[in-house]
N, C-alpha and C positions, 0 to 999 in steps of 0.2 A: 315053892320052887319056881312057879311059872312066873314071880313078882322078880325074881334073884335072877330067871335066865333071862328075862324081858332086861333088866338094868345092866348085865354084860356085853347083850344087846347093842342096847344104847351108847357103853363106853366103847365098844371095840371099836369105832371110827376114827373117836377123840386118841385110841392108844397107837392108831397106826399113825394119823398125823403126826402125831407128837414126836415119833421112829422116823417118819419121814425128816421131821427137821432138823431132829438130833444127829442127823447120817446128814442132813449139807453144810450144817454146822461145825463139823469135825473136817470137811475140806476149805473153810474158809483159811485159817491161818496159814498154808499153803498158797495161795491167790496174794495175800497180801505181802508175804516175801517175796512173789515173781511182781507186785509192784512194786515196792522198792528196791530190787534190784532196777528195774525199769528208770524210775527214777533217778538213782544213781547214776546210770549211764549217759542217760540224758544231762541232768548237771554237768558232769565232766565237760560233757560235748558242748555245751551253752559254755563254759570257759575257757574252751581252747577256741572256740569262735571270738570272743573277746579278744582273747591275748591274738589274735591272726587281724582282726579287724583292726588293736593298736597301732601293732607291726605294719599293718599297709599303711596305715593313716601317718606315721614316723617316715616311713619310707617317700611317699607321697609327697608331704612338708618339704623333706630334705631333696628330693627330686625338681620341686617346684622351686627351691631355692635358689637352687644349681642353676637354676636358668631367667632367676632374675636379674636387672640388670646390674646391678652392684654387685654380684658373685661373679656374672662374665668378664670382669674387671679386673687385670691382670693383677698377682699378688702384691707387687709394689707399691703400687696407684693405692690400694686399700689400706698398708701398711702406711705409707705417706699420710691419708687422711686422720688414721689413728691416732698417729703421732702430734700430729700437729692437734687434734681432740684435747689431747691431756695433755698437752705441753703449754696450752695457749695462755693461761690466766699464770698469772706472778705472782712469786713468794705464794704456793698452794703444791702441794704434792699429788703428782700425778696419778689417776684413778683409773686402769685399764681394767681395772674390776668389772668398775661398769661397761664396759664394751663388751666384756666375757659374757655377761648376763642374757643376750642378745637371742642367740643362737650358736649351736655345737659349734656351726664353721669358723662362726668368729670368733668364739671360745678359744678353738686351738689354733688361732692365726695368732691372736693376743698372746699367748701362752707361748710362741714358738719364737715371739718377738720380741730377746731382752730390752731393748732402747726404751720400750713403751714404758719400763717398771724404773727407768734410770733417775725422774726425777724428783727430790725429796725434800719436804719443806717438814723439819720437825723442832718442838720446841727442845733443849738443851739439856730438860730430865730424862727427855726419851730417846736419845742418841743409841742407846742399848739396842733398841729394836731393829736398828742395822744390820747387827750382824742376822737375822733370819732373812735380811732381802737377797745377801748372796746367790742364793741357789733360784733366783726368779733371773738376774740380772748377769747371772754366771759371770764373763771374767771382764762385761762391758762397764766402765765409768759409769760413774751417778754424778748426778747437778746435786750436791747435795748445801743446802742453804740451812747454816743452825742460828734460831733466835737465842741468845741468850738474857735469861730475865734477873735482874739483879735478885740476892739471894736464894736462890735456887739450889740445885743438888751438887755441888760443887766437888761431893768425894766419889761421883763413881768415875768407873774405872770400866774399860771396855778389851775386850779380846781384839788387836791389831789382826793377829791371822785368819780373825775373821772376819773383818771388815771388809765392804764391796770394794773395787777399784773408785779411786776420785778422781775424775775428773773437770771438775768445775766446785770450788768451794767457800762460799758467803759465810761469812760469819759475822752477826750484829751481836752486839755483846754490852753490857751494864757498868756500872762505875768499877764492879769488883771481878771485872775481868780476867785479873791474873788470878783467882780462884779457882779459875773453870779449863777440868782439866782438859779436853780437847786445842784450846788454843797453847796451852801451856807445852803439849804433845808435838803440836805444830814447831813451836818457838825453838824447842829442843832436836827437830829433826827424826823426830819418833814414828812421825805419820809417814806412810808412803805417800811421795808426791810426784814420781815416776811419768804417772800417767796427767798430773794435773796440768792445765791448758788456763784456767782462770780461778785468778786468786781475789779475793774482794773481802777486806777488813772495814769494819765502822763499825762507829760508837752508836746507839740509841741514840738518837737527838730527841725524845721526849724523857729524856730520865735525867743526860750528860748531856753537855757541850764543853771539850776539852780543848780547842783549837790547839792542839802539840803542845800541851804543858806537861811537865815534867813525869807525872804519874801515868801516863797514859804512852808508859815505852813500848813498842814492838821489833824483836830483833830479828833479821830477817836470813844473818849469816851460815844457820843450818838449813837451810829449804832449799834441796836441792830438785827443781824442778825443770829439767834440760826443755820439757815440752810447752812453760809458758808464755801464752801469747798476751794474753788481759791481766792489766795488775791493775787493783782500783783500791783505794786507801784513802778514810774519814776520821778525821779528830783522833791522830795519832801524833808520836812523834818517832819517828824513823832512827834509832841508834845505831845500825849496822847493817852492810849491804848483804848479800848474800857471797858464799866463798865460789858458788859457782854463778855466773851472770844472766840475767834474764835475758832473753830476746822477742822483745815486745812488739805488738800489732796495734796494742792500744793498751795507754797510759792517763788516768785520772788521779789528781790529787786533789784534795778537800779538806781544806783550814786541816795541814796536816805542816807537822814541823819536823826538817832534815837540815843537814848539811849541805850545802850547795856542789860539792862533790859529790855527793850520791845523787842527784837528780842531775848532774852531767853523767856520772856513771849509765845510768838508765838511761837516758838519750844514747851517747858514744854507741852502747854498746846493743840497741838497737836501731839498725838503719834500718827496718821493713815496717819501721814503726806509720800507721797511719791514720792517729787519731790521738791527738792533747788535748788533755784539760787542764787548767791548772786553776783552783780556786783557791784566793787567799792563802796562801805558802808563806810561811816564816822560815828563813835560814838562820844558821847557827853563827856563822862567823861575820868578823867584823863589815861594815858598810863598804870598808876604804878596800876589801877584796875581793868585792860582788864584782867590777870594773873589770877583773882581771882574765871576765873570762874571757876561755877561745872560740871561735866560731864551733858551730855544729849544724851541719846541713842533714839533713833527712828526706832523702827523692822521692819517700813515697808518700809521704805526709801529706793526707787530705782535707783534712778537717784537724784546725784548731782553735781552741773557747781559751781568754784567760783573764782572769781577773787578779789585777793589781792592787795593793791598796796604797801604794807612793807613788812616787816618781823613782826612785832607785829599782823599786822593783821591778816597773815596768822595763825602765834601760835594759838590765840584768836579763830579764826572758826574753825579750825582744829580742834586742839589737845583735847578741849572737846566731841567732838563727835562723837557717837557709831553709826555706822550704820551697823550692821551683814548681810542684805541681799541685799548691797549695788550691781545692775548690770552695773550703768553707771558713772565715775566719770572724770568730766572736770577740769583742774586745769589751772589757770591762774596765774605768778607770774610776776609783772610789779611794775619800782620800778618809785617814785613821785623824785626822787633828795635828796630826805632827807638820809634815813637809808640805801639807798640799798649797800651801800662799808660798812657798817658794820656789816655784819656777813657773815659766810664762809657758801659755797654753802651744805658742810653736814650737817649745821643747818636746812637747808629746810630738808633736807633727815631725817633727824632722827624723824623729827615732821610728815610725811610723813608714813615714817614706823611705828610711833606709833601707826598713824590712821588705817590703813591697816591692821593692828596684829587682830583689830576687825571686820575686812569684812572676809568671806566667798572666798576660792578659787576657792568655786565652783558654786558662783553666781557673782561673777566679770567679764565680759565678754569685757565690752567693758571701755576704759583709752584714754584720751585726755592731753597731757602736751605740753605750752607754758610757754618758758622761756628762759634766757640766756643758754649759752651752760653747762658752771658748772654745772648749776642746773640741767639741763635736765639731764645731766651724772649721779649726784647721785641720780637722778632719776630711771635711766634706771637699778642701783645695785640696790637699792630696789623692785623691780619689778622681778629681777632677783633669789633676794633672796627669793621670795615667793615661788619657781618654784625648789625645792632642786633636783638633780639629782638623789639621792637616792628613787625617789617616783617610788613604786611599782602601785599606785590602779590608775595612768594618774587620775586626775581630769580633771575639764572641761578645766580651764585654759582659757584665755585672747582669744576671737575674734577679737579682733580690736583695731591696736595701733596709735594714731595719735601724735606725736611728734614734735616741732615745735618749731624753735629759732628765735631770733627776728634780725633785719635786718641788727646789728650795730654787728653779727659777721657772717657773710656768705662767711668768707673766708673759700673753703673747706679745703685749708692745715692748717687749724688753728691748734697746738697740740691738744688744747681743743676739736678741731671736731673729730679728729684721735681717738683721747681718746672715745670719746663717743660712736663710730664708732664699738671700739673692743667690748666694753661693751654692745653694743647693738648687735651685730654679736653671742657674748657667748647668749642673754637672747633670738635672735627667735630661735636657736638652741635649748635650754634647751626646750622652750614650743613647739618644734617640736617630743622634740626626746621622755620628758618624759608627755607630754600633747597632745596637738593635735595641729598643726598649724594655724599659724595665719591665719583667712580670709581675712582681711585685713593689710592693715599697709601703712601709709599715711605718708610723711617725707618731712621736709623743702630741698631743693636742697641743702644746703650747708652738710646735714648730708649724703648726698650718696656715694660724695666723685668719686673715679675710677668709671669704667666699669665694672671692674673686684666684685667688691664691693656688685656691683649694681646685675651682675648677682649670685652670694653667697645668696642673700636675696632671688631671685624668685624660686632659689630652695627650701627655707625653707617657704615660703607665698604662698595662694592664686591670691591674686590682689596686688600690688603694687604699690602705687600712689605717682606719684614724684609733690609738687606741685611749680609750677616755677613760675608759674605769681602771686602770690599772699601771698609771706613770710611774717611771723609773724611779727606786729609791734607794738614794747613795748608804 
């Protein structure tokens, strides 16, 4: 018994420790809920510190913006830089995307600003995606420019009531042009063109070159467009005018073939016109009734380019028209193999001079002439002769002369280059001594001639541009 109570003894300590743990044991799981509630709360609070610290840091950003100096910039000024952002590069479709990308404010400056989304360079399968630009560009005109690539998608078809407003509309197009339904939409008076301001048809010159042959018709008689100012037209041939009449600002033609009454039509019936081209034009009717035409004067016409390639044709645009505040005129004389040995080079000059008697000498500034050397020489007296040495009051007189012979005479001892030589030597003199000197003057290498020649002219010019790599070619 005293071996039995000695060993209860013994464990009674071991059995009350063991009570004692067992009772802190049974409050632990209690402790560990009041930590994770702890925890909990904490977390929360650690994310609402977060999302408070974004919020100022967003707020901050936008604060700091507000007051840099491109934000203090009135809306306009900013709106102007945009525009001109994505409008700047040709034939490319305008990306105010990228401006949204930026920041929120310019985000919804871009976004608030149809003009920016207006211009659209697409090729002629994807015409369709038009209609989703409506509602960027709401009720403002699109530049819209379609490439057309021969064989291409030729049967679709588009929703008109949804299409953006057009105001400005290019179309380059393939040999199988009349395929593609947009221009055909056009031709038929189907498209609104209410709002269009510039019309510009051509052919692909890497695929076609049509110069107005027969297949290549465009009729022009449904396009009722009261607001156009630009019409420009390539490797067409013009069958009918339009029932209502253009009134034009600026007129280009380009190896395009009409009747010689529609291209008086289009003159006539704009006088605010102020800017011709005329390259290489083929008329429909006889030679013996190009002669017949009647004058057409145009007071606002600034700048005219043209190139001839006879002598009939030149009479024919020439000699009828009056342009009095005429500043910029290009002339191009190039002869096809037919008429050019028959008539003498002072028949250009006199049709030349006639024109001239009705321009202004004191809005004439700047003269461009390509041609053989003859020509160019009785060129260079007419131009001379506007310039009398007797002038007391200096007018403005000629800024800028560019002269230029074609490749088949670039001998410079040619007589005929010699000739043209003095006669050009007498006219920068004349507008040096009784006008003002030339700022420029631009000359094929064969008309420079000497050294001696050459330094004569940099006394009498500003700038002097000999051009060697790149002579005139008939």
């Amino acid at each position: 018994m005293s071996a039995i109570s000695h060993l209860l003894a013994s464990i009674s300590p071991l059995l009350s420790t063991l009570e004692n743990a067992i009772q802190e044991i049974s409050h632990v799981p209690s402790e560990v809920d009041t930590l994770r509630k702890h925890l909990e709360q904490a977390s929360e609070i650690v994310e609402k510190s977060i999302m408070v610290e974004k919020s100022l840091r967003s707020r901050y950003a936008a604060t700091l913006n507000t007051i840099s100096p491109v934000m203090v910039l009135p809306r306009w000024i900013i709106l102007d830089v945009f525009y001109m952002a994505v409008h700047a590069e040709e034939e490319t479709t305008s990306r105010p995307a990228d401006i949204s990308l930026v920041c929120r404010s310019w985000r919804d400056l871009a976004g608030s600003c149809a003009v920016l989304w207006t211009k659209v360079h697409v090729d002629a399968t994807k015409v369709y995606m038009l209609e989703n630009l409506s509602t960027k560009v709401k009720r403002v005109p699109i530049e819209l420019d379609i490439q057309r690539k021969r064989g291409g998608d030729h049967l679709w078809m588009f929703n008109n009531k949804k299409m953006p407003r057009i105001g400005s509309l290019r179309m380059t197009l393939a040999q199988d042009y009349w395929r593609f339904v947009p221009f055909r939409l056009l031709e038929d008076g189907r498209i609104d063109t209410s709002d269009l301001k510039t019309l510009d048809l051509r052919m692909d010159p890497s695929i076609y070159r049509g110069h107005g042959s027969g297949f290549c018709n465009v009729s022009l008689n449904h396009i009722n467009a009261p607001l156009l100012r630009t019409f420009k037209i390539q490797e067409f041939k013009i069958t009918s005018m339009p029932n209502v009449p253009f009134h034009l600002t600026t007129l280009s033609i380009c190896r395009t073939a009409m009747e010689y009454e529609t291209l008086r039509q289009f003159l006539e019936h704009s006088p605010d016109l102020e800017e011709l081209s005329i390259y290489s034009i083929s008329f429909f009717r006889g030679d013996s009734e190009l002669y017949e035409a009647l004058p057409v004067t145009l007071p606002r016409l600034k700048r005219f380019a043209l190139e001839a390639t006879s002598y009939m044709q030149f009479v024919t645009l020439v000699l009828p028209l009056g342009a009095p505040g005429l500043e910029s005129l290009s002339i191009t004389v190039n002869f096809d193999g037919e008429d050019g040995d028959l008539w003498a080079d002072h028949k250009y000059a006199s049709i030349l001079k006639s024109f001239l008697s009705r321009v202004s000498t004191h809005t004439l500034i700047r003269v461009a002439l390509f041609s053989l050397t003859g020509i160019i020489c009785e060129f260079i007296k007419v131009l001379d002769a506007r310039y009398p040495n007797n002038n007391n009051n200096r007018s403005r007189g000629l800024e800028a002369l560019t002269l230029g012979i074609s490749t088949e005479w670039l001998d410079e001892n040619d007589p005929e280059n010699l000739c043209t030589r003095d006669h050009l030597r007498v006219l920068v003199e004349t507008l040096a001594t009784h006008c003002q000197p030339l700022r420029e003057l631009h000359l094929s290498k064969a008309l420079v001639g000497s050294e001696e020649f050459r330094r004569d002219l940099e006394r009498w010019v500003g700038v002097l541009n000999i051009d060697t790599n790149r002579p005139y070619v008939t």
